[in-house]
C-alpha positions, 0 to 999 in steps of 0.5 A, a space after each residue: 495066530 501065534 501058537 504056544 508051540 511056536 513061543 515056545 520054540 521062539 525062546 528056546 532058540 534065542 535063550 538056554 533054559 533047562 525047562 521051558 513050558 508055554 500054554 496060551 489060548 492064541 492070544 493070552 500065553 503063560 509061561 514058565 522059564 527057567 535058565 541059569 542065565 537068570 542068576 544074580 537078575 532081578 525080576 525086571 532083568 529077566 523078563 527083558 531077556 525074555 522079551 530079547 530071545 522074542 524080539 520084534 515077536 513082542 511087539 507084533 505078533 505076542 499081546 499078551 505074555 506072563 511069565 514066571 522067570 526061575 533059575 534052576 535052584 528056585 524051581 527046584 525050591 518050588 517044585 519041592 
């Protein structure tokens, strides 16, 4: 069973991110990711490029991944 932990470590190799935070119960995962790399993409564009730092991850081993894809001004914003 694939574990927070690891998709968390998954993304964080294949992506840059100032904050990166996975939680999941092993076969429903939530994240938060937030990367300057995510600037001028649309909402569609950013999670492609999640879904390119996982790789054959998504389609075999993750059934289940929502995402919340910020750049660090927008959480910033968020965080208040």
């Amino acid at each position: 069973m694939v574990t927070p932990q690891q998709i968390q470590d998954w993304i964080a190799a294949n992506l840059p991110c100032s904050y990166l935070k996975v939680d999941g119960d092993g076969h429903h995962f939530e994240a938060v990711i937030v990367s300057d790399e995510f600037a001028g993409k649309m909402l569609v564009a950013r999670h492609q490029r999640v879904y390119q730092a996982l790789g054959e991850r998504m389609k075999a081993e993750i059934h289940a991944l929502s995402m919340q894809t910020l750049t660090p001004a927008e959480w910033e914003a968020k965080r208040g």
